[in-house]
C-alpha positions in Angstrom: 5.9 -1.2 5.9 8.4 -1.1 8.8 11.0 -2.0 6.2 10.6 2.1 5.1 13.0 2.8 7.9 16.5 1.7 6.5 19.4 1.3 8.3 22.7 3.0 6.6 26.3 2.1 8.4 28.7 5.6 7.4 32.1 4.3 9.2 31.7 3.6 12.8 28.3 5.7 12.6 25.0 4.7 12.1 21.8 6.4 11.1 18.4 6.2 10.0 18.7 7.1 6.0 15.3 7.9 6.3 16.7 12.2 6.4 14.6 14.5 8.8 12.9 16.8 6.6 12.0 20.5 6.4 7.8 21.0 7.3 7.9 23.9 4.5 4.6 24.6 3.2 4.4 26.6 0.3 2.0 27.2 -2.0 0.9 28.3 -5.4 3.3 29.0 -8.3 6.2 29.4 -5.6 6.0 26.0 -4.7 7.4 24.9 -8.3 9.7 27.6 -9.0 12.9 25.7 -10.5 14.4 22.8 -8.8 17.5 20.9 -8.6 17.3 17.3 -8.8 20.1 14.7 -8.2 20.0 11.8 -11.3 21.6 8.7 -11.3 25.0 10.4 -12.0 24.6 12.5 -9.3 24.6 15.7 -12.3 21.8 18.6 -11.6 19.1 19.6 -13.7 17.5 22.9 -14.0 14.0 22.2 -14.4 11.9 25.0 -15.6 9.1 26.8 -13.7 6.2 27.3 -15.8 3.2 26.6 -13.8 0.6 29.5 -12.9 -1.8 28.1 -9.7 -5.6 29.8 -9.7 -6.2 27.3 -6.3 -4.9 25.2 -3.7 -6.0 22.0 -5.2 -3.6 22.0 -8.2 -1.4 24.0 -10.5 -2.1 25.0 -14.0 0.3 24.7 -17.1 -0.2 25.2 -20.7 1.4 21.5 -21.5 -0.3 18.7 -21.4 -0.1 16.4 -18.8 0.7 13.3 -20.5 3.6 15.0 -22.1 6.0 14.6 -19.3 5.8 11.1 -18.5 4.9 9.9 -22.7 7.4 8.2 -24.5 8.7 8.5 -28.3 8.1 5.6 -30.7 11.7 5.1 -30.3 11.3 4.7 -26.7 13.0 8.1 -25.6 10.9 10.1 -23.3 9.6 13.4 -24.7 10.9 15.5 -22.3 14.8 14.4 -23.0 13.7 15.8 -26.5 12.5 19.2 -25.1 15.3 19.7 -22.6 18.0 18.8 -25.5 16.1 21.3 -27.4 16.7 24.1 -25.0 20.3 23.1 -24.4 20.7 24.2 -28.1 18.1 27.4 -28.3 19.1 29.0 -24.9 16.4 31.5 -24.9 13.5 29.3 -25.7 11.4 27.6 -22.7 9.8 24.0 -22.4 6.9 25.8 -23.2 7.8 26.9 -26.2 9.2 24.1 -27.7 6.9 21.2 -26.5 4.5 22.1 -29.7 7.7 21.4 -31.7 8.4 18.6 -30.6 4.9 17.1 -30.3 4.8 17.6 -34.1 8.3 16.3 -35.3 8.5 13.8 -32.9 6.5 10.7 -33.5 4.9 9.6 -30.6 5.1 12.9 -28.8 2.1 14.5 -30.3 0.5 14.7 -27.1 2.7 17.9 -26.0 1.5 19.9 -28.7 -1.3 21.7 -26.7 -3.3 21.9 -30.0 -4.1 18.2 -29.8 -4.3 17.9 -26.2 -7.7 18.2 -25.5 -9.2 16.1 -28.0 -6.4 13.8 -27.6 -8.6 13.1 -23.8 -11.9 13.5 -25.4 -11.8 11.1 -28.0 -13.2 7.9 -27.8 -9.5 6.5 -29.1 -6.1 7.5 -27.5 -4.9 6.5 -31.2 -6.1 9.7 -33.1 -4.7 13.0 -32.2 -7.1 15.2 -33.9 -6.8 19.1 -33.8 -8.5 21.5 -30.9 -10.7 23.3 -33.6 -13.1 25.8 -31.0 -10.1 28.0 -30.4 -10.7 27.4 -26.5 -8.0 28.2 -24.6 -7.2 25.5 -21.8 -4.9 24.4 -19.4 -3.7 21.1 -17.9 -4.1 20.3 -13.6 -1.6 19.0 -12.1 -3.6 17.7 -8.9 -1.5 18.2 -5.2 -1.7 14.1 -3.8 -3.9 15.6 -0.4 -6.3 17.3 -3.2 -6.9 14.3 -5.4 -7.8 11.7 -3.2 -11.1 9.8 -3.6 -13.6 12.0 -1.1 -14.9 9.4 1.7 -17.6 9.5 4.4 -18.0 7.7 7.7 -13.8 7.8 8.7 -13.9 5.2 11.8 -10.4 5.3 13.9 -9.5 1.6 14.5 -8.4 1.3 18.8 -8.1 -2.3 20.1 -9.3 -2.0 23.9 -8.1 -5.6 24.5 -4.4 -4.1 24.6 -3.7 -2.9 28.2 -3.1 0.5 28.9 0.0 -0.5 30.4 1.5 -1.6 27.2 0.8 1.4 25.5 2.9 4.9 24.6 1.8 7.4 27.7 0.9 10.4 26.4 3.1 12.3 28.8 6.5 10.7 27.0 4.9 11.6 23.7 7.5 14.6 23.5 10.0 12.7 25.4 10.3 9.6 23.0 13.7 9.1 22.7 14.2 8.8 26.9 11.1 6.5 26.7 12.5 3.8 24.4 15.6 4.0 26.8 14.0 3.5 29.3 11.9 0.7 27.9 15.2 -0.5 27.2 17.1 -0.4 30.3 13.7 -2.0 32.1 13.5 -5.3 30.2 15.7 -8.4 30.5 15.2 -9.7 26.8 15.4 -6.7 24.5 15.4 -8.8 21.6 11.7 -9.7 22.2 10.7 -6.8 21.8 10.0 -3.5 24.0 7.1 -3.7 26.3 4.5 -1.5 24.6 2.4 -2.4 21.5 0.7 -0.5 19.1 -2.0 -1.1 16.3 -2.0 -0.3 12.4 -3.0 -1.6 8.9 -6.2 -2.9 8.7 -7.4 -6.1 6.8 -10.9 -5.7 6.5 -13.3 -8.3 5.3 -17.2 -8.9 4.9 -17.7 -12.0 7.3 -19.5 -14.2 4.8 -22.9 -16.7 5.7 -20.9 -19.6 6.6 -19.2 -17.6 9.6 -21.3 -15.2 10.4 -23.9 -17.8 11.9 -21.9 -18.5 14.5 -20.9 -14.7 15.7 -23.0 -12.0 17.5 -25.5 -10.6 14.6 -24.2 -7.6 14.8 -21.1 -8.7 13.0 -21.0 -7.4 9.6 -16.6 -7.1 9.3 -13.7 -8.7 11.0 -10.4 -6.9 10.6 -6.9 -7.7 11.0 -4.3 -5.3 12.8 -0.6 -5.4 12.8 -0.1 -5.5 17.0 3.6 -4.6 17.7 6.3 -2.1 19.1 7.6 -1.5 15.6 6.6 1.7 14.8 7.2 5.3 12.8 4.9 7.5 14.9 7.4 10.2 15.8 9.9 11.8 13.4 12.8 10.3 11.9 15.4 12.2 13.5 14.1 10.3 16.8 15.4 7.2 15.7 18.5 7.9 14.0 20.0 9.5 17.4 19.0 6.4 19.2 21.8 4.2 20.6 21.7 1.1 17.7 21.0 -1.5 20.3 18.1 0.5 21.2 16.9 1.0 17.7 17.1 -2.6 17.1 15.0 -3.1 19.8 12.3 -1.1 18.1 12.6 -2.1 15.1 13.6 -5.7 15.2 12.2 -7.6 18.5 10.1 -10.7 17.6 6.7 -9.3 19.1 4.4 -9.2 16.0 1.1 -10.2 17.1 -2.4 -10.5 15.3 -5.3 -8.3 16.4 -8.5 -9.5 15.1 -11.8 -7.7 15.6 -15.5 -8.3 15.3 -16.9 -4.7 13.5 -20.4 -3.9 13.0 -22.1 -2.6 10.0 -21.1 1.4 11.2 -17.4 -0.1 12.1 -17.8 0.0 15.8 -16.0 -3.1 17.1 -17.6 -5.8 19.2 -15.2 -7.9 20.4 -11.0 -8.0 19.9 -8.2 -10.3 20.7 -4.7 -10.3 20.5 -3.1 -13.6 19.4 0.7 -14.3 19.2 1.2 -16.0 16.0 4.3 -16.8 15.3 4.2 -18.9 18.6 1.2 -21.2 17.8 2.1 -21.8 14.0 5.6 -23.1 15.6 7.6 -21.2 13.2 9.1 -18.4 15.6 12.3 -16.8 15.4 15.5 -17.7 17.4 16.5 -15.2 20.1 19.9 -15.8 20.5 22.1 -12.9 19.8 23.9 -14.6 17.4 20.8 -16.0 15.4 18.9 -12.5 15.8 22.1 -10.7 14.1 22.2 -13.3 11.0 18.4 -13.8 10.5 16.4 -10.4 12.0 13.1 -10.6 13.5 10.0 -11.2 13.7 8.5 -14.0 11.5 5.4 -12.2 10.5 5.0 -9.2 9.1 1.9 -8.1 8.0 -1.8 -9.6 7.9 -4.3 -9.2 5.8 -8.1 -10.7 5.5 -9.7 -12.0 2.3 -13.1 -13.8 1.6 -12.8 -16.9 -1.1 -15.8 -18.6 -1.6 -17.9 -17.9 1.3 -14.1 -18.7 3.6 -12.2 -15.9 5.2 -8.5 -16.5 4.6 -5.8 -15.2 6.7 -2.9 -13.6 4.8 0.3 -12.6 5.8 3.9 -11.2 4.6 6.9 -14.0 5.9 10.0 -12.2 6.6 12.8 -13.7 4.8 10.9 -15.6 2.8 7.3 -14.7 0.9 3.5 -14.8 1.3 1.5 -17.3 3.4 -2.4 -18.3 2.7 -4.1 -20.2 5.6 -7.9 -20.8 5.7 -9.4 -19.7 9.7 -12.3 -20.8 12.2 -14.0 -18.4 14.1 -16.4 -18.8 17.0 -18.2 -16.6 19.5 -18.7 -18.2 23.0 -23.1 -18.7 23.0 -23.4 -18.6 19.2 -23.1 -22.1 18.7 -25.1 -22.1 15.0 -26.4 -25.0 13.1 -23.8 -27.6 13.4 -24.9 -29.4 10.5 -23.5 -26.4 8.3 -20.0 -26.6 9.8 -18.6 -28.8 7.1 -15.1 -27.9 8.1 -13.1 -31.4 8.3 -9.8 -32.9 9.1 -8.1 -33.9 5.9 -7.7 -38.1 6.2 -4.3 -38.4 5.5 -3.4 -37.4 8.7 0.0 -35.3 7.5 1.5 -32.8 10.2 0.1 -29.3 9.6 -3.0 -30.4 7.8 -4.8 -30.3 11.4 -6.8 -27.6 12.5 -3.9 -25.3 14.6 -6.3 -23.6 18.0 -5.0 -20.0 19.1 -4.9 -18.9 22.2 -5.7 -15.1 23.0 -2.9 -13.2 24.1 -5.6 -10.5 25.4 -9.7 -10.0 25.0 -10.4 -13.4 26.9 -11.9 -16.3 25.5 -14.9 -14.8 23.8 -13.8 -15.1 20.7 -12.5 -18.7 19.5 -9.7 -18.9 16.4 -8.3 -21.5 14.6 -6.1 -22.3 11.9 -7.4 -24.7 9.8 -4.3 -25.7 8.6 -0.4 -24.8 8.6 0.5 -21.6 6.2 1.3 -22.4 2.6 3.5 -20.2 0.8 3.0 -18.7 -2.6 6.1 -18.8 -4.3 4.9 -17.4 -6.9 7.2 -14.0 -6.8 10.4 -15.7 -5.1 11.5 -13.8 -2.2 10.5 -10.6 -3.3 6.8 -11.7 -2.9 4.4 -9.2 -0.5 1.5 -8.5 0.0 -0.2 -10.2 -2.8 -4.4 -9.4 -3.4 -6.5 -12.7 -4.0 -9.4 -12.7 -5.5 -11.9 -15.2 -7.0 -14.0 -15.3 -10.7 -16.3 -17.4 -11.6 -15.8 -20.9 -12.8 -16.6 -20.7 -16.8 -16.4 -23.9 -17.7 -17.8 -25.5 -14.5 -20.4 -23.1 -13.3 -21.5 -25.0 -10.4 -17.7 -25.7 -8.8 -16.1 -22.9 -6.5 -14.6 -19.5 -8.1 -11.1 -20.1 -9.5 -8.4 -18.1 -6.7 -6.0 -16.0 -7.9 -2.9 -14.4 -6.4 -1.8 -10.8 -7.7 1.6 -11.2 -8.2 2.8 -7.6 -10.0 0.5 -4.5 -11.1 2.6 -2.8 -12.9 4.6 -2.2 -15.5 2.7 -5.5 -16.6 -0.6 -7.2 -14.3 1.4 -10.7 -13.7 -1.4 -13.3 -12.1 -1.2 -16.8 -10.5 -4.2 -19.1 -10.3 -3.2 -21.2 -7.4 -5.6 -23.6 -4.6 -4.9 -22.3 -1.3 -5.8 -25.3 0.5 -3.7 -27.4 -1.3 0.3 -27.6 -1.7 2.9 -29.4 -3.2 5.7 -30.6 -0.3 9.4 -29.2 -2.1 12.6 -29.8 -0.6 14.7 -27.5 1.6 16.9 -27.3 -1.3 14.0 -25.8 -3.4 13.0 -23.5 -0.8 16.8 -21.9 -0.7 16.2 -21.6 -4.8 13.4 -19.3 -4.1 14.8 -17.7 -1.6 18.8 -17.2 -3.2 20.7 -16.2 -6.6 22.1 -19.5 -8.3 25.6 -19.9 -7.2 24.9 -18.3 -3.7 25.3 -20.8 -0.9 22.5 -21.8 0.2 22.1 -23.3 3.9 20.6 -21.5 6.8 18.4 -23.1 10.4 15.1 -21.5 10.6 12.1 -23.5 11.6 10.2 -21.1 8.7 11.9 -22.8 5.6 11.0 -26.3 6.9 7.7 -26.4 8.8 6.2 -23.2 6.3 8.7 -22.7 3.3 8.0 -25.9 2.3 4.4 -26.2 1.9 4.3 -24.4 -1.6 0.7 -23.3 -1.9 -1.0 -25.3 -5.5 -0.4 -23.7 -8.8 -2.8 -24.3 -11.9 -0.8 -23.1 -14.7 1.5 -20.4 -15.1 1.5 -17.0 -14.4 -0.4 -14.5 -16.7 1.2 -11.4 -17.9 -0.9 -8.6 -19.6 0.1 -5.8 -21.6 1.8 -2.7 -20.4 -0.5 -0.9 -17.8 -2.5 2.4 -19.0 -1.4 5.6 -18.1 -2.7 7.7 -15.7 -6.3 9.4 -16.0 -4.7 12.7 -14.6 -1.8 14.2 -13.9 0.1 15.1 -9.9 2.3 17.7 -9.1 5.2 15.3 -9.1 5.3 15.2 -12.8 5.9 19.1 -13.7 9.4 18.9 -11.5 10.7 15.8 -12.2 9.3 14.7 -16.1 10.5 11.5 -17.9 12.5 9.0 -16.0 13.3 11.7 -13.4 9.9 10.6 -11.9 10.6 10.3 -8.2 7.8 7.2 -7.4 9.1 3.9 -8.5 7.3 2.7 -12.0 6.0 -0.7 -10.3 3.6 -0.2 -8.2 3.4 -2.5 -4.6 0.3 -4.5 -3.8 -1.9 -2.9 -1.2 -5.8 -4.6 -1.8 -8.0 -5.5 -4.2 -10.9 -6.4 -5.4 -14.3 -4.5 -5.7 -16.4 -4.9 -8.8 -17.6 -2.2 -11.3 -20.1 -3.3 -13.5 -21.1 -1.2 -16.5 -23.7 0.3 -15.5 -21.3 1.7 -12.7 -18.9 2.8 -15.4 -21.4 4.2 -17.9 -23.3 6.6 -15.8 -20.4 7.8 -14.1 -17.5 8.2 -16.3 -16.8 9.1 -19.7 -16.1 5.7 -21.4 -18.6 2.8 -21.8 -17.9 -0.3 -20.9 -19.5 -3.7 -21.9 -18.4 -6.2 -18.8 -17.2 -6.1 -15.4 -14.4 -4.7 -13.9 -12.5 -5.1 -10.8 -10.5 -2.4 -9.1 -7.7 -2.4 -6.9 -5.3 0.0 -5.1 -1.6 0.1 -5.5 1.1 2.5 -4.0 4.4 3.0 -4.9 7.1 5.3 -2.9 10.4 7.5 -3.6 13.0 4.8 -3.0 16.3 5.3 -1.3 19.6 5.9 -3.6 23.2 5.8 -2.6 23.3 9.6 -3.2 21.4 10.1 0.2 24.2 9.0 1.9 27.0 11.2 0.5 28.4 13.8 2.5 29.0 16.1 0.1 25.4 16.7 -1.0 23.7 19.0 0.8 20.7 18.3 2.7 18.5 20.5 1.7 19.4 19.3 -1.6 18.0 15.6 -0.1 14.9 17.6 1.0 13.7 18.2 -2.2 12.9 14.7 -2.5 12.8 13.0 0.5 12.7 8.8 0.4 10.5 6.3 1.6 7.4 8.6 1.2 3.9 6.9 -0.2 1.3 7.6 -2.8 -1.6 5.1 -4.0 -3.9 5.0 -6.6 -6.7 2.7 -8.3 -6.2 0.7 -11.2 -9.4 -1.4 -13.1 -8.8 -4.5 -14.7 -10.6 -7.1 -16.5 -12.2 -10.0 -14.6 -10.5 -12.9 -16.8 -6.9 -13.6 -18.0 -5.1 -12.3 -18.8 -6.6 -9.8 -16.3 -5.6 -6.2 -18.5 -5.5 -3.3 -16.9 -7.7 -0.8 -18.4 -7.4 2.4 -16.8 -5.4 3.6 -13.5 -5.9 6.9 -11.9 -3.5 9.3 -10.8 -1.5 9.5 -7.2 -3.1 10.7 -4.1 -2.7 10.1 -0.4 -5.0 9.4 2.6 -5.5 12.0 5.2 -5.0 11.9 8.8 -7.7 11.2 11.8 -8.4 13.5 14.0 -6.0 14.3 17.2 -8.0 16.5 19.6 -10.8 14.9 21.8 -12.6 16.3 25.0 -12.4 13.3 28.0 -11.1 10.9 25.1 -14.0 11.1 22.6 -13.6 11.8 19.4 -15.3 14.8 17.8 -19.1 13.8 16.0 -16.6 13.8 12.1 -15.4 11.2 13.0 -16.7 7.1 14.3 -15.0 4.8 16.5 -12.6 5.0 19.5 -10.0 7.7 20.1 -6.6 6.3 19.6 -4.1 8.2 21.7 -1.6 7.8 19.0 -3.0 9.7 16.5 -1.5 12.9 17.1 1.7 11.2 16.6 1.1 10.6 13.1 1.6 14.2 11.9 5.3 13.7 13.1 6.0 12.7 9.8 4.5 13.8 6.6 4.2 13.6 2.9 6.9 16.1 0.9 8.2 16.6 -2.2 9.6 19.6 -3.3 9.7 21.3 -0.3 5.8 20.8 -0.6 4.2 19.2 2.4 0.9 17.6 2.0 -1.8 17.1 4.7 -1.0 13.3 4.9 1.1 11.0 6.2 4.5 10.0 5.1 3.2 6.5 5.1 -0.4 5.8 4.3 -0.9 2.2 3.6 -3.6 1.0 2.2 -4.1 -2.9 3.5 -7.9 -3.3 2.8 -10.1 -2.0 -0.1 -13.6 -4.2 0.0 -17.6 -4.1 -0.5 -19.7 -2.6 1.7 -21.8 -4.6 3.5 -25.4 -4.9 2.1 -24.6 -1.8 -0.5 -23.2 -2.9 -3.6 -22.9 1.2 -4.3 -20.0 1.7 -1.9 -16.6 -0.1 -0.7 -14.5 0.3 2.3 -10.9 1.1 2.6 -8.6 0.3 5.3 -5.3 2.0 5.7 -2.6 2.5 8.1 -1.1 5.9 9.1 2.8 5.7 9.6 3.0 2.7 11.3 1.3 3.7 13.6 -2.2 4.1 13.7 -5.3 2.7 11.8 -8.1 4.1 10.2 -11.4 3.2 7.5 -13.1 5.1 5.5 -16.4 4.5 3.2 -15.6 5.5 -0.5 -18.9 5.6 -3.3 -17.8 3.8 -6.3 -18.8 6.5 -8.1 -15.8 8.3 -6.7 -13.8 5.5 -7.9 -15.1 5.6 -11.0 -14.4 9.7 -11.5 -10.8 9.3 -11.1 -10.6 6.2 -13.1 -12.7 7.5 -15.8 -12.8 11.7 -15.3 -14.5 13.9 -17.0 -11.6 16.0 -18.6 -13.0 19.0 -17.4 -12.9 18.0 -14.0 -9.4 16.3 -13.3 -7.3 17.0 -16.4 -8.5 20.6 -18.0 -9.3 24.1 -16.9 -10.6 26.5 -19.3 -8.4 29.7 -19.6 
């Protein structure tokens, strides 16, 4: 997530490209009045202002939503059609001519408003049947901060292990820039890292039977947390007037420790520690200037818990290379268990990293006990480009009573790409391999970092080959983002980015919920995507309000349900929305009754930067990532998402599957129609 901040060299000058940006609120039909918009040839578009806004939560159009994203048989989008319409009949609008083209173009009936509503309330996409009450409706087109899943008990995530010395003081909140200088100017090995740490993106997992016997009984969740300097609490600007050595100190020292914490069933934590990784697992990064410049820092990203069969498995995000998978130990000082059920072994053959790999706490003391149980293996599965992959398990078909098969989530979207793999076992490939992975063919392909050989090397068991489903579904409702930039001016990238999976709907879920019926299982997941940086940000001659419009490196999420056997189609996916913000005021340091846990300081600092698009700024952060999404414990109505707030903060909240299931499955009335 820290890789949103991206470095752009102009010259001799240096800058974040991640452009400061305008906090213009504005609302109603105003806020879509015609925009300019910057394609890949650097040519603007006038895009027409149709829309007519009757409340906050979204605007209101005559076209359907599906129009503006829905493709031609041919493969054309329909909205290329419409705007080369208009180029030729100067006086007629996109309003106008979308019922033309929905009924001349094949494949584009959906813009004819006459079809548009039974098109969404028939039990088949494939039949386009006329809108015979003479109703008059309207399509929503939902604002991201509107058409979010709504969520109870919000818990704000503060490890009190980490001294108060080592964190941000509130004082130097508005002096931030003369704070990291001075951090600087302080410490003797800048390229470790500045001396203050924060917390963010949350791994959250149900501690299964097996564990939990030998933890407090309180402990119903452990959680992971990202525990470093690296950060995107305060506004861009901020960093982009930073000296570069500074900024690199920031950004690129090689403190990336793992917070874990003991939760109870209300999310109030027990016990935390603060481990540094990288050091135990023997794989961290040189310090030397020279070996810092060619190879950046740190070694792990990223971490993220998942439970597979009845283990909790520690995943995290290798820079410069992929995904690691290791299997951990955990034991609470005086909860010593039945040791006849602690079937955890040493495997015979004795090989380097097969052994279990003790961790020392950074900070918490020595409550808390955690172990490796054996070196990281990586999945290769996605070559270099592999992150944050979701596991999760099914059941065994053919062998019932054997462990649920494990499967890594390689892509979501445009097409659900899955890799069965065995993450205790790997297959030992050559240095010469790894570089394949890691490089284009012809590339050289050499470079000394203990990663590749004691990690990259371990290549995590594969049974089979990946599966690939067919294209992803469409989106159950439509954003904002859709009415000013249609077709492939859609500013989110297409493929959407891991982010956690899995919780189960079952039918009955579905059925009584939504507006489809369903006859097995599903499992959901959510992804997010972002507006991706473009060369055009860093010309000169564009303006920068023109930039503004649509600012980069800004998230949205959504849920996606898929089936629970390969090839693992997805069946439905929601629309975008974002996660909200905790609170920042507090009397003495508590947090106000709304919301649970421990009042993290750095809160306020998240609304430094904040979602926009089209001179529209939501009520959520630039950056929400979502880094956990599991059951609840001991409710199988209700699941748990972890997310983190700008790199800088982290936060849960408890969602009802049955919100899930209403913006997977909506009624049309409720997320796609309004009745005019």
């Amino acid at each position: 997530c820290i890789g949103a901040a991206i470095l752009v060299v102009i010259g001799n000058t240096w800058h974040l490209a991640v452009h400061h940006v305008h906090h213009d609120l504005r609302g109603g039909s105003k806020a879509f009045a015609p925009t300019r918009q910057y394609s890949s040839s650097h040519t603007i578009d006038v895009i027409t202002s149709y829309a007519s806004s009757t409340s906050d939560a979204y605007i209101l159009s005559p076209i359907c939503g599906a129009c503006y994203r829905s493709k031609s048989n041919e493969g054309s989008h329909c909205s290329d059609y419409i705007s080369g319409r208009q180029k030729k009949e100067l006086n007629s609008s996109f309003v106008d001519l979308a019922p033309i083209i929905g009924k001349e173009v094949k494949g584009c009936e959906i813009c004819n408003p006459e079809y548009c509503r039974e098109y969404y309330h028939t039990t088949t996409s494939a039949e386009h049947k006329p809108n015979s009450n003479h109703k008059r409706y309207q399509s929503k087109y939902w604002r991201f901060d509107q058409s979010a899943p709504k969520f109870i008990n919000p818990t704000t995530l503060t490890l009190q292990s980490i001294p108060s010395k080592k964190r941000i003081p509130p004082p130097r909140f508005n002096d931030s820039s003369s704070y990291f200088q001075d951090m600087y100017n302080s410490t003797t090995t800048p390229e470790l890292g500045l001396d203050f740490l924060l917390e963010y993106n949350p791994g959250l997992v149900v501690i299964p039977p097996k564990t939990k016997q030998y933890l407090p009984k309180e402990a119903a969740y452990l959680v992971s947390l990202r525990v470093t300097p690296a950060n995107n609490c305060f506004a861009s600007q901020t960093y982009s007037d930073l000296p570069q050595s500074v900024w690199k100190a920031v950004y690129k020292g090689t403190t990336n420790h793992l917070g874990l914490a003991l939760l109870d069933e209300n999310y109030q934590m027990l016990h935390d520690v603060v481990i540094d990784l990288d050091a135990h697992a023997g794989v961290q990064r040189p310090t030397t200037p020279k070996m810092k410049e060619k190879y950046g820092s740190p070694t792990f990203m990223d971490y993220r818990l998942f439970s597979l069969n009845g283990e909790i498995y520690l995943h995290v995000n290798f820079d410069l290379l992929s995904v690691g998978l290791t299997k951990l130990k955990l034991r609470a000082k005086g909860f010593k268990g039945d040791d006849s059920l602690d079937t955890e072994t040493t495997p015979p053959d004795g090989e380097s990293g097969n052994s279990e790999i003790k961790l020392d706490n950074l900070y918490g003391g020595d409550l808390l006990e955690v172990s490796l149980m054996h070196q990281f293996n990586t999945i290769w599965s996605g070559g270099k480009i592999g992150k944050n992959y979701a596991l999760f398990t099914v059941p065994n078909k053919t062998h019932p009573e054997a462990p649920d098969s494990v499967y890594a989530e390689i892509d979501i979207n445009p097409k659900h790409r899955v890799q069965q793999i065995l993450p205790d076992e790997y297959d030992n490939i050559t240095l010469h391999q790894v570089f394949e992975h890691i490089w284009k063919p012809g590339t050289k392909k050499t470079r000394a970092l203990e990663l590749d050989e004691v990690i990259g090397r371990r290549s995590a068991k594969e049974i089979g080959t990946i599966t690939e489903s067919n294209d992803i579904s469409p989106p159950s409702f439509s954003t904002v983002d859709a009415l000013s930039y249609p077709g492939d001016k859609a500013p989110f990238k297409e493929r959407g980015h891991g982010g956690a999976c899995c919780v189960s709907l079952s039918p009955d879920d579905v059925n009584v919920g939504g507006t489809q019926h369903v006859k097995n299982d599903l499992l959901v997941g959510i992804a997010h995507t972002k507006v991706t940086w473009k060369p055009w940000y860093s010309k000169a001659h564009i303006p920068q309000a023109d930039k503004d419009l649509l600012p980069h490196t800004h998230y949205v999420s959504y849920f996606y349900a898929f089936d629970p056997q390969p090839p693992f189609q997805v069946r439905a996916r929601s629309g975008y929305f974002c996660l909200g913000f905790a609170p920042t005021s507090s009397v003495d340091g508590e947090l106000p009754p709304s919301e649970g846990g421990v009042f993290n300081p750095h809160s306020v600092l998240t609304r430094n930067r904040m979602l926009q698009q089209n001179n529209i700024t939501f009520n959520c952060p630039q950056m929400h990532f979502v880094s956990s999404f599991t059951e609840k414990a001991g409710d199988s109505s209700s699941s748990v998402i972890g997310y983190g707030l700008n790199d800088c903060t982290p936060r849960i909240v408890e969602v009802e599957k049955q919100e899930i299931v209403r913006l997977l499955f909506p009624d049309p009335m409720d997320m796609l129609f309004e009745e005019v």
